[in-house]
C-alpha positions, 0 to 999 in steps of 0.5 A: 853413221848408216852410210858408213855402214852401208859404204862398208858393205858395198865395199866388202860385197865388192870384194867378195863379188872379185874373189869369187871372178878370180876364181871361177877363173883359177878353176877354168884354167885348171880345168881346160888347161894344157897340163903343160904344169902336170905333164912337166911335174910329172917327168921332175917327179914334182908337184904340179903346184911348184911348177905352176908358181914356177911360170909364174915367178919366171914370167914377173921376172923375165916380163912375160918370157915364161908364159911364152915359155909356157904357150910354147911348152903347150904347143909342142906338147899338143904337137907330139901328142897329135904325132906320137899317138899310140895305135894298136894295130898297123890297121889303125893308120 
């Protein structure tokens, strides 16, 4: 009976040992990520949440085209960020 008991602990120690791995993932994403998800949502007047489940669907769906979709999105916004930075005066080139 005792080591079924402690089988069951070390079961529930492991899950709570993952959830806790995934989201310390989740949260390194979110923080250093490409806001390719928020700058989107922005433009569409949406919530960054909905596009991120978005990427996520298309990607299972189409086997990975939408995390393409997504890693180029983050280039070319990283792209246009380094081309189109706004300068105050003609003295900043």
């Amino acid at each position: 009976m005792m080591q079924k008991d402690t089988k069951d602990v070390h079961i529930l120690l492991y899950f709570a040992v993952m959830l806790k791995l995934v989201y310390n993932i989740r949260h390194y994403f979110e923080k250093h990520g490409f806001y390719v998800s928020s700058r989107l949502a922005d433009r569409l007047g949406m919530r960054a949440k909905n596009v991120r489940l978005f990427f996520i669907y298309m990607s299972f769906a189409t086997l990975g085209v939408g995390f393409a979709l997504y890693l180029t999105s983050a280039f070319l916004l990283k792209l246009k960020d380094l081309v189109y930075t706004k300068r105050t005066s003609v003295f900043d080139l």
